[in-house]
NULOPA-534880 format. One line per 5 residues: their letters; for each residue x, y, z of N, C-alpha, C. Coordinates in steps of 0.05 Angstrom, whole numbers. Example, Ala and Ser with C-alpha at 12.3 -4.5 7.8 and 13.67 -1.06 7.14 Angstrom:
<rovos>
AS> 264,-114,156,246,-90,156,264,-66,156; 257,-45,142,273,-21,143,258,1,157 $
</rovos>
This chain:
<rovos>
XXXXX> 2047,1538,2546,2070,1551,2535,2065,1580,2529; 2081,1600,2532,2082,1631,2529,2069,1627,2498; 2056,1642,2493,2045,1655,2465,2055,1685,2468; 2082,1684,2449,2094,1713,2446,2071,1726,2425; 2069,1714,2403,2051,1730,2385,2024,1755,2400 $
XXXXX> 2009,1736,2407,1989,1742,2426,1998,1760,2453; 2018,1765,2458,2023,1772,2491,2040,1799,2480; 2045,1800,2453,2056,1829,2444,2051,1843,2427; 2018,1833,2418,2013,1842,2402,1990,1868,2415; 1986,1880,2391,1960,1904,2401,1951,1918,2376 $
XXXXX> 1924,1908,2372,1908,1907,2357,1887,1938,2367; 1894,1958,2384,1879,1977,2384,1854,1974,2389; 1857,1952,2405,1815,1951,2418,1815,1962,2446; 1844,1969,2457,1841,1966,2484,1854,1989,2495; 1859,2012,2519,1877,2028,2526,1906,2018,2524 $
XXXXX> 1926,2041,2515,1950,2026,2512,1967,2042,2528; 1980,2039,2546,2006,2054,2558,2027,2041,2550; 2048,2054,2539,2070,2053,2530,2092,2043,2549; 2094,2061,2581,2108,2056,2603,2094,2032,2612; 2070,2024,2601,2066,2001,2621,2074,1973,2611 $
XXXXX> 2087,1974,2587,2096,1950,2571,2123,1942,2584; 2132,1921,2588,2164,1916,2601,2175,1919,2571; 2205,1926,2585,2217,1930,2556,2245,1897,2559; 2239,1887,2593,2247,1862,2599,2238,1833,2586; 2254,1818,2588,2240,1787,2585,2228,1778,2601 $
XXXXX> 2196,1770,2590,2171,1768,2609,2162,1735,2617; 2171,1719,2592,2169,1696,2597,2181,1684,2605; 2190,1645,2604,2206,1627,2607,2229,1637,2609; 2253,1631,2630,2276,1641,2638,2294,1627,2622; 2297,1625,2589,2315,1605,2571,2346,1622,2575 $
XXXXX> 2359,1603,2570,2388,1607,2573,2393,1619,2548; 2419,1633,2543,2428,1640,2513,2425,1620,2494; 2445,1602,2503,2436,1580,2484,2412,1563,2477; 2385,1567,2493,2371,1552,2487,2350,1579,2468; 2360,1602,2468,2350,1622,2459,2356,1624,2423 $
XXXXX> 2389,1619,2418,2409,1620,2392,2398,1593,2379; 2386,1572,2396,2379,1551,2382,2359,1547,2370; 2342,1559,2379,2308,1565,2365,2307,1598,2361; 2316,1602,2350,2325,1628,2335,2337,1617,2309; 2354,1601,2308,2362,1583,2287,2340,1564,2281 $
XXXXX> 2325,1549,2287,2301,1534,2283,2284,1553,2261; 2271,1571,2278,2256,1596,2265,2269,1601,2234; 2299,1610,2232,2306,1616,2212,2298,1595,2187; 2307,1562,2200,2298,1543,2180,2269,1549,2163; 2251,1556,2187,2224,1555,2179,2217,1581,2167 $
XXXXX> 2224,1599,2165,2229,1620,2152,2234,1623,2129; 2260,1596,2113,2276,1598,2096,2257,1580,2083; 2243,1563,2094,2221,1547,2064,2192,1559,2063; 2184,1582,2084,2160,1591,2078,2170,1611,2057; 2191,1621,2058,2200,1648,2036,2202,1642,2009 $
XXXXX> 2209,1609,2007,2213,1598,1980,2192,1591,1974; 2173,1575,1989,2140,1580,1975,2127,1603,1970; 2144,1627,1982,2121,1657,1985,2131,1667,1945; 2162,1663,1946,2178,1671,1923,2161,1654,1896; 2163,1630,1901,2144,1610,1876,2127,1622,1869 $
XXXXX> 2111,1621,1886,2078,1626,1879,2074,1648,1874; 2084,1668,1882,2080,1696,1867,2059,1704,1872; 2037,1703,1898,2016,1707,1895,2017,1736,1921; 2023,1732,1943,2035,1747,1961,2053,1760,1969; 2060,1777,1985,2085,1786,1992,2078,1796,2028 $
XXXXX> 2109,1804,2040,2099,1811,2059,2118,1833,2064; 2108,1852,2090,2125,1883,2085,2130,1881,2120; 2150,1876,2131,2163,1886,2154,2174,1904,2163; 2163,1917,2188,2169,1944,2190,2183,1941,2214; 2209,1949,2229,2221,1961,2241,2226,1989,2258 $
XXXXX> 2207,1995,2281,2215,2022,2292,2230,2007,2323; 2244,2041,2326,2257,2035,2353,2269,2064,2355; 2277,2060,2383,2287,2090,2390,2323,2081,2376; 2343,2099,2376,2368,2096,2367,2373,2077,2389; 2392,2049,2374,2411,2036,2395,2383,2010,2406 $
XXXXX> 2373,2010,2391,2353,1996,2403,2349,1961,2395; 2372,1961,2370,2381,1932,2354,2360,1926,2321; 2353,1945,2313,2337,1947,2294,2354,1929,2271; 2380,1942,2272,2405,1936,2249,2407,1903,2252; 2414,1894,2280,2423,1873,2294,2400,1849,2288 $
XXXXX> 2371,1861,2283,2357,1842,2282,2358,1830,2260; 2355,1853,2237,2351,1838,2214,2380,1824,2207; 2395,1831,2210,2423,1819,2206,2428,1793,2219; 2409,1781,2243,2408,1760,2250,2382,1741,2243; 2361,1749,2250,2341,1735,2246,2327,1731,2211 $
XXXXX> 2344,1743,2198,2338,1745,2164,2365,1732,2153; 2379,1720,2171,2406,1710,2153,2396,1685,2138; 2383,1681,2133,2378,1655,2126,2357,1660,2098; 2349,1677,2096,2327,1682,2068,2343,1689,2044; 2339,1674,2027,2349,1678,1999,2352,1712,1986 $
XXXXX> 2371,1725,1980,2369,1754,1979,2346,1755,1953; 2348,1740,1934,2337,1743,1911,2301,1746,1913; 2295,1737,1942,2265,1745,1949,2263,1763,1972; 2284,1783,1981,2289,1798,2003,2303,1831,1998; 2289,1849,2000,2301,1877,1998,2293,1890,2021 $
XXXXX> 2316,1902,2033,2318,1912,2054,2320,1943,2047; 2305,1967,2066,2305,1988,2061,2307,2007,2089; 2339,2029,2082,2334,2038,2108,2329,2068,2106; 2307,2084,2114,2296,2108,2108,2319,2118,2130; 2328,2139,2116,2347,2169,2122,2329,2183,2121 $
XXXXX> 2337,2213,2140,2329,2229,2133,2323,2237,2103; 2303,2243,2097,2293,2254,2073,2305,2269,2054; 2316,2263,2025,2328,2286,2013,2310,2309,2007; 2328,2316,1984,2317,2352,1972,2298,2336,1954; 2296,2314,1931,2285,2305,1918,2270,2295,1930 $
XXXXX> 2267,2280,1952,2241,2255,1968,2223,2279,1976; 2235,2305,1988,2219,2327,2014,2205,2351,1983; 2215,2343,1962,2198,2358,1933,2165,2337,1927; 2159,2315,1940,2143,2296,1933,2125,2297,1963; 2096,2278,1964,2093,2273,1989,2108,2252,2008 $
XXXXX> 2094,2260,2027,2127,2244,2049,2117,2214,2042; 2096,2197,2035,2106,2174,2023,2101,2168,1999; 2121,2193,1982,2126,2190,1952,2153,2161,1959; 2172,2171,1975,2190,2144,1968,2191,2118,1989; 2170,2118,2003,2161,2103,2015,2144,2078,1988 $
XXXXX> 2131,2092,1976,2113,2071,1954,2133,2065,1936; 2157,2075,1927,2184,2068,1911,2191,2032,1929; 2190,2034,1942,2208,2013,1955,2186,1995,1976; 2163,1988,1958,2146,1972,1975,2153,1946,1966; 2157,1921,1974,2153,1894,1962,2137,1895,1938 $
XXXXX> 2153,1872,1922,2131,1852,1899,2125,1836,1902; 2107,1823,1892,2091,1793,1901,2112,1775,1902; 2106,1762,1919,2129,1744,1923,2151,1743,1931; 2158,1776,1949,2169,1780,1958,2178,1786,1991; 2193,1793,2000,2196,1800,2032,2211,1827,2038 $
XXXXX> 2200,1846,2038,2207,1875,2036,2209,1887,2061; 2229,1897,2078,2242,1903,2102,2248,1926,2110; 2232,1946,2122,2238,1979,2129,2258,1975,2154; 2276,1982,2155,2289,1993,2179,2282,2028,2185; 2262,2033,2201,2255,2054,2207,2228,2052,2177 $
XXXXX> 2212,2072,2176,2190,2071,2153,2180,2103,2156; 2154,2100,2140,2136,2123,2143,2127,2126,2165; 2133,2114,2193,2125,2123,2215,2145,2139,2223; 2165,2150,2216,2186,2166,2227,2177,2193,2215; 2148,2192,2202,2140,2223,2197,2117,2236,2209 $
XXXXX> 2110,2205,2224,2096,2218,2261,2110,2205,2283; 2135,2205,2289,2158,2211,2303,2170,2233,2305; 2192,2229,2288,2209,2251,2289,2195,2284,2281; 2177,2282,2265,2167,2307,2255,2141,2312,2270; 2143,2301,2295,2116,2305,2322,2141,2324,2341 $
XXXXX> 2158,2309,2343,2174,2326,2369,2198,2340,2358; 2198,2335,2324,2210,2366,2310,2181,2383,2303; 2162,2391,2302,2146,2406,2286,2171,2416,2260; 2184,2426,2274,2202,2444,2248,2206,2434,2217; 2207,2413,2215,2217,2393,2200,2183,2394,2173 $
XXXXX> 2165,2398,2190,2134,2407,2167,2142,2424,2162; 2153,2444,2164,2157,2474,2159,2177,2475,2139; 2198,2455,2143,2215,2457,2126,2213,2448,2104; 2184,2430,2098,2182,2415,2073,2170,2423,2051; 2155,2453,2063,2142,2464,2050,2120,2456,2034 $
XXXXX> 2107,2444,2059,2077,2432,2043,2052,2450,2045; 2052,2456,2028,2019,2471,2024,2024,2493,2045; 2003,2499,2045,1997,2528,2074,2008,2525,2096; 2028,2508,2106,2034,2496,2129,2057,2518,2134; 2060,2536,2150,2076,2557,2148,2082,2565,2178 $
XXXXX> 2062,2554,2187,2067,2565,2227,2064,2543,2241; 2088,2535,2260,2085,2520,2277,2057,2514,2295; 2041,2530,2295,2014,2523,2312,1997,2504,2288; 2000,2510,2269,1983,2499,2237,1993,2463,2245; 2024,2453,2262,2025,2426,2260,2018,2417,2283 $
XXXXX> 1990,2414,2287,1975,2406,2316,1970,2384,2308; 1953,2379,2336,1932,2342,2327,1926,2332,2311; 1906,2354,2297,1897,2351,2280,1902,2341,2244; 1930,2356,2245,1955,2353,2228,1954,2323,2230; 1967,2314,2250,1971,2282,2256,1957,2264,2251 $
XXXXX> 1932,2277,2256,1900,2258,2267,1902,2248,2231; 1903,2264,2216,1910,2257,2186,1925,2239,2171; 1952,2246,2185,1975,2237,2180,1974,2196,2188; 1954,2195,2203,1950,2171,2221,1934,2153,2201; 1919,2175,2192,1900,2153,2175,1906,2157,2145 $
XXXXX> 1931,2169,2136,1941,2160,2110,1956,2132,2122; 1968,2140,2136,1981,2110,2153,1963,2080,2153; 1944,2083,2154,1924,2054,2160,1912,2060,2133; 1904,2078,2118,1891,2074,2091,1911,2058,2067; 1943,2067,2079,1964,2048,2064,1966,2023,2067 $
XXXXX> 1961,2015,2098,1965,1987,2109,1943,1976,2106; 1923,1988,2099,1897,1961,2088,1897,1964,2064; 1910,1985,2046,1911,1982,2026,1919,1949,2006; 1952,1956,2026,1967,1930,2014,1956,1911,2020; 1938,1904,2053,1932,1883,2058,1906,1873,2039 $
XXXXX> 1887,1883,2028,1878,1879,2011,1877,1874,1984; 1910,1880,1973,1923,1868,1948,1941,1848,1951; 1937,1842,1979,1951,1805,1984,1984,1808,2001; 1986,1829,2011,2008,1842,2026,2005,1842,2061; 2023,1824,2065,2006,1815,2105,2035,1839,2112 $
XXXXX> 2028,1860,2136,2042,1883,2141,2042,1871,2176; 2065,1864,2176,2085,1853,2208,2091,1890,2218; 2086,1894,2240,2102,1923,2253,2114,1915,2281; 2141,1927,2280,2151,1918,2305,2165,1935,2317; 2160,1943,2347,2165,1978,2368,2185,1956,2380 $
XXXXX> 2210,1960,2375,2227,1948,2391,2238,1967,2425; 2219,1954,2439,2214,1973,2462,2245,1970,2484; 2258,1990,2481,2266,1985,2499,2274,2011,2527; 2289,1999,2549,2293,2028,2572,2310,2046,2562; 2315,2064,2578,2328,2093,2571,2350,2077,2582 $
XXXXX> 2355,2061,2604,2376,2058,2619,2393,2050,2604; 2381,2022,2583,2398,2005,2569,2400,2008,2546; 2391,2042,2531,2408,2063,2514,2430,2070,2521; 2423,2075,2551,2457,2094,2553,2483,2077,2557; 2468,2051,2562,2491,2021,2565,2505,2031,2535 $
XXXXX> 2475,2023,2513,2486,2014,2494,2506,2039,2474; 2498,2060,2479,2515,2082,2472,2539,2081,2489; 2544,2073,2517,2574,2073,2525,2585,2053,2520; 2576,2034,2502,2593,2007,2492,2611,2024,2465; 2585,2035,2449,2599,2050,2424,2616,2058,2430 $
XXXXX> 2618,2076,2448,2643,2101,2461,2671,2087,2460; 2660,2068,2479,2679,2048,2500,2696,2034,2479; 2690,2013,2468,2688,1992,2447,2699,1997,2428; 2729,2007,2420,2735,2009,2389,2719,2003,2366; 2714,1972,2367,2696,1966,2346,2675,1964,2339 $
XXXXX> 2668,1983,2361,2632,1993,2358,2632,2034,2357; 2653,2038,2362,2662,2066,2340,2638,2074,2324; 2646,2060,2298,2637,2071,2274,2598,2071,2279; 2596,2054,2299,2552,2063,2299,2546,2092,2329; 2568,2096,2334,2568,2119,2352,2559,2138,2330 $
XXXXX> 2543,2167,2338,2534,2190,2332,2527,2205,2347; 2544,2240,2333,2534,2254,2373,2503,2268,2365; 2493,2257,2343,2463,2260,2339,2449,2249,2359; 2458,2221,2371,2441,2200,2380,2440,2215,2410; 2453,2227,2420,2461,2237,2447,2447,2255,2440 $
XXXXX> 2445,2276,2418,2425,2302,2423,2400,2289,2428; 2390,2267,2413,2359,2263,2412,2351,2254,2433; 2379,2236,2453,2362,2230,2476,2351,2250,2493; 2357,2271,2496,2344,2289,2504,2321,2282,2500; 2315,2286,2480,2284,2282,2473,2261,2260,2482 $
XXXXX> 2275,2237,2498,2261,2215,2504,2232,2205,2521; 2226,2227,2524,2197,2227,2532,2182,2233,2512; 2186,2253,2495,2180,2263,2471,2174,2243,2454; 2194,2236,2450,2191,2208,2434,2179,2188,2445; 2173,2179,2474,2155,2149,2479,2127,2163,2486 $
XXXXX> 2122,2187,2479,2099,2196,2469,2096,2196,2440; 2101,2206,2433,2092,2200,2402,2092,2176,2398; 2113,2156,2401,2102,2127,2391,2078,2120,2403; 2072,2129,2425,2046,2120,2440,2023,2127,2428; 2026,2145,2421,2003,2152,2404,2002,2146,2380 $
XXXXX> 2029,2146,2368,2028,2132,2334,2015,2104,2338; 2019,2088,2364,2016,2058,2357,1993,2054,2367; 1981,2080,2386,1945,2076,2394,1935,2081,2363; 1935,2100,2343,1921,2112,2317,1931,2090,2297; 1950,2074,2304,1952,2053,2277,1950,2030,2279 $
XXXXX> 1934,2021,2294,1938,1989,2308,1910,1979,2301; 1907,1962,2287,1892,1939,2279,1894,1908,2280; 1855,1904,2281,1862,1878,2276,1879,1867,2256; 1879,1870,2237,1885,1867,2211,1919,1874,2211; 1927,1899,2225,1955,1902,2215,1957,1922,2248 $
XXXXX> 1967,1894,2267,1959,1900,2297,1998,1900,2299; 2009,1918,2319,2032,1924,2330,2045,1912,2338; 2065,1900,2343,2082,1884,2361,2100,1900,2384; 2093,1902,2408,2114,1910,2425,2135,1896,2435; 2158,1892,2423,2176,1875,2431,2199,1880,2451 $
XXXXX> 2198,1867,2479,2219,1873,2497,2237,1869,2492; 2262,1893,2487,2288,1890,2482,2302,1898,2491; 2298,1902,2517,2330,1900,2535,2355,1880,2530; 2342,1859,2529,2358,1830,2514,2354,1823,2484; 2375,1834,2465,2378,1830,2443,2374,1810,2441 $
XXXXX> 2380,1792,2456,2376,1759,2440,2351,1749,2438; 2337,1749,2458,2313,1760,2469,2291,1764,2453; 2298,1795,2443,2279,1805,2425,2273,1784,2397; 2309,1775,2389,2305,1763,2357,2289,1748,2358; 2285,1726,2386,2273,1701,2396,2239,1715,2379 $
XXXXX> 2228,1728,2397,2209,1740,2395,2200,1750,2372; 2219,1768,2357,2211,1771,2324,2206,1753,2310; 2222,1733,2313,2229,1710,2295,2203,1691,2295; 2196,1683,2318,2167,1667,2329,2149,1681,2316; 2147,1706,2320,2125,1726,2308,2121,1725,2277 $
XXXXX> 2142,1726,2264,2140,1727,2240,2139,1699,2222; 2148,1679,2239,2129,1651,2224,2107,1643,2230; 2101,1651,2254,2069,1647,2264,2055,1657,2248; 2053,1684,2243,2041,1701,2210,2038,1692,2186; 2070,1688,2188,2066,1683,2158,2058,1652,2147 $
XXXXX> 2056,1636,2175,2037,1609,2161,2003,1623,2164; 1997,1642,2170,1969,1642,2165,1961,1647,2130; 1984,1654,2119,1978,1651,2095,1975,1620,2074; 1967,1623,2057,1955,1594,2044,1984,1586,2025; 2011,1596,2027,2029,1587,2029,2039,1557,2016 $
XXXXX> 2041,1558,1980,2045,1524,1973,2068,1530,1944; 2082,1510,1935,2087,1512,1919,2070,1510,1883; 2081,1520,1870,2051,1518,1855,2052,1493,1832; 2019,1481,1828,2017,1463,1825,2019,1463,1797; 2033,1444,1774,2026,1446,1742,2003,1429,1738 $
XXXXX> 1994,1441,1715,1964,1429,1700,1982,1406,1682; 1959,1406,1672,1967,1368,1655,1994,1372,1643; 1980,1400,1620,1999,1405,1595,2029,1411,1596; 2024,1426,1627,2050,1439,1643,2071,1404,1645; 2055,1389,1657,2068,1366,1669,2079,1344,1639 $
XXXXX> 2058,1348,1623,2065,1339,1594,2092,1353,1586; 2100,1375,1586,2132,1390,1576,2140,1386,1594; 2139,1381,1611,2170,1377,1629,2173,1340,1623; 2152,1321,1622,2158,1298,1614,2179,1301,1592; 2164,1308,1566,2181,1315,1538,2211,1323,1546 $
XXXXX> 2209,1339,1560,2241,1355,1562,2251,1335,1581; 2239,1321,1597,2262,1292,1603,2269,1277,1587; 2248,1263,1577,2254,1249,1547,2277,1259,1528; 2270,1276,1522,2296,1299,1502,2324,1301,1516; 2320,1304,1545,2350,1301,1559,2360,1280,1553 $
XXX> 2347,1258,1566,2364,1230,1560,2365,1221,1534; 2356,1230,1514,2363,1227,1488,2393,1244,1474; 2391,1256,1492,2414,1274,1482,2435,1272,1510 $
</rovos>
C-alpha cells in the first residue's frame, strides 16, 4: 500500500529539488468518491485522537500551512478539520504584518498565538512567510526597521542563513516542551493557479477570494519556488521534517493531509487520563448523592 506519510515527507538528509516533486497524484488511481470517503474516515479518527489530546492536557500540536496563493490552504482546513471540537482548535491566519506586530520581532505575534497543551493550533500561512515573501521583497526588511538593516545588499544569505535557524530553534523548541510541529508546502503548478484564478474571475461565487494582488505576485513565481526551496532545504528535520503535498487535486491533497496528520499524531502516547483511588472514591460518593437526591 502507498505510504503517503513517508513518500512526502523530507527530513533534510538528502538533496531537495523543488521542480522535481509532482505537484500531481502519484499514487493509487482512487475515484472521488473513494477519496471523500476516507477523508471522512480520517476525520473520525482525528475527532477521538483530539479528545484524548484535549483530556490529558499533556500535549499539543501546531500545524502549519504554506502554499503559493490559490493553492487550497483555506479549503483544507475547512474540510479536513470539520470534525474537531472548536473548544480544542484555534485557527490562525497571518496577514501581512501590522504597525504594532512590525514595532516587535517578526515572531513577536507568531509566539501570541501558539497552541496550549491540549490543544490543536493551525497557521494558515506562519513565520515562514518572513523567508518568503521578505526573500523576494528584500524591501519589506527595510521597511521594518530593524536594527542597522538599512541597505538592500545588508538582506543577503546570510540575513536568512539566520533567519532559518530562529526557525528550527523555535520548532525544537516546542518539540521539546511536548508540541509535535506537522508542516505542510501545498505544492502545486503554475498552470493550475491560473485555472484556479480564472474560476475566481469566471465564477460569481468565487468573486469575493479573487485579488489583483494575487496576479501581481504571480509574476514572481520562480522567485517564490526558490525561496521555498531553500526555506524547506534550511528547515527540515528529523524531528519536525516537511510535507510536500501534491495539489493539483484538491481532493487529493485533503486525502493526503488528513492520513498525514493521524499517522503523527498516534505516535504520541495519546489516552484518556486515568483517576487514582481517591479520584474514583468522589465520583462513587457523588453517585450515591445523585440517587439519593
Amino acid at each position: 500500500m502507498f505510504d503517503r506519510e513517508k513518500s512526502f515527507r523530507y527530513n533534510g538528509d538528502d538533496k531537495f529539488k523543488l521542480n522535481k516533486r509532482s505537484t500531481a497524484a502519484t499514487d493509487e488511481n482512487l475515484s472521488k468518491t473513494d477519496i471523500k470517503a476516507r477523508i471522512e474516515s480520517n476525520i473520525s479518527t482525528l475527532q477521538d485522537l483530539q479528545g484524548k489530546l484535549y483530556a490529558q492536557n499533556r500535549f499539543g500540536m501546531l500545524i502549519v500551512f504554506q502554499g503559493m496563493d490559490g493553492s487550497g490552504k483555506d479549503s483544507m482546513i475547512r474540510h479536513i478539520l470539520s470534525g474537531v471540537n472548536p473548544q480544542g482548535c484555534e485557527v490562525t491566519s497571518f496577514k501581512v504584518p501590522t504597525s504594532i506586530e512590525l514595532n516587535h520581532d517578526y515572531l513577536w505575534r507568531i509566539r501570541r498565538h501558539m497552541p496550549a497543551r491540549g490543544m490543536i493550533g493551525i497557521f494558515n500561512r506562519s513565520y515562514y512567510e518572513d523567508v518568503l515573501v521578505s526573500k523576494v521583497h528584500p524591501q519589506l526588511i527595510l521597511n521594518a526597521h530593524i536594527g542597522d538593516y538599512s541597505k538592500l545588499d545588508q538582506v543577503n544569505d546570510d540575513f536568512f542563513a539566520d533567519r532559518y535557524k530562529d526557525i528550527n530553534f523555535l520548532e525544537d523548541y516546542m518539540q521539546r516542551n511536548g508540541f509535535m510541529v506537522l508542516k505542510f508546502f501545498l505544492h502545486m503548478s503554475k498552470d493550475e493557479q491560473k485555472n484556479r484564478f480564472k474560476r475566481r474571475i469566471e465564477m460569481p461565487d468565487h468573486n469575493w477570494k479573487f485579488s489583483a494582488a494575487d496576479i501581481k505576485e504571480r509574476q514572481y513565481w520562480d522567485d517564490y519556488q526558490a525561496a521555498y526551496e531553500k526555506a524547506i532545504k534550511n528547515t527540515a528535520s528529523k524531528q519536525n521534517p516537511w510535507y510536500v503535498i501534491p495539489s493539483d487535486d484538491k481532493w487529493y491533497s485533503r486525502l493526503c493531509v488528513s492520513d498525514i496528520i493521524d499517522r503523527r499524531m498516534k505516535e504520541l502516547p495519546l489516552k484518556y487520563p486515568d483517576l487514582d483511588d481517591a479520584s474514583k472514591a468522589q465520583l462513587e460518593n457523588a453517585l450515591d448523592q445523585l440517587e439519593k437526591n
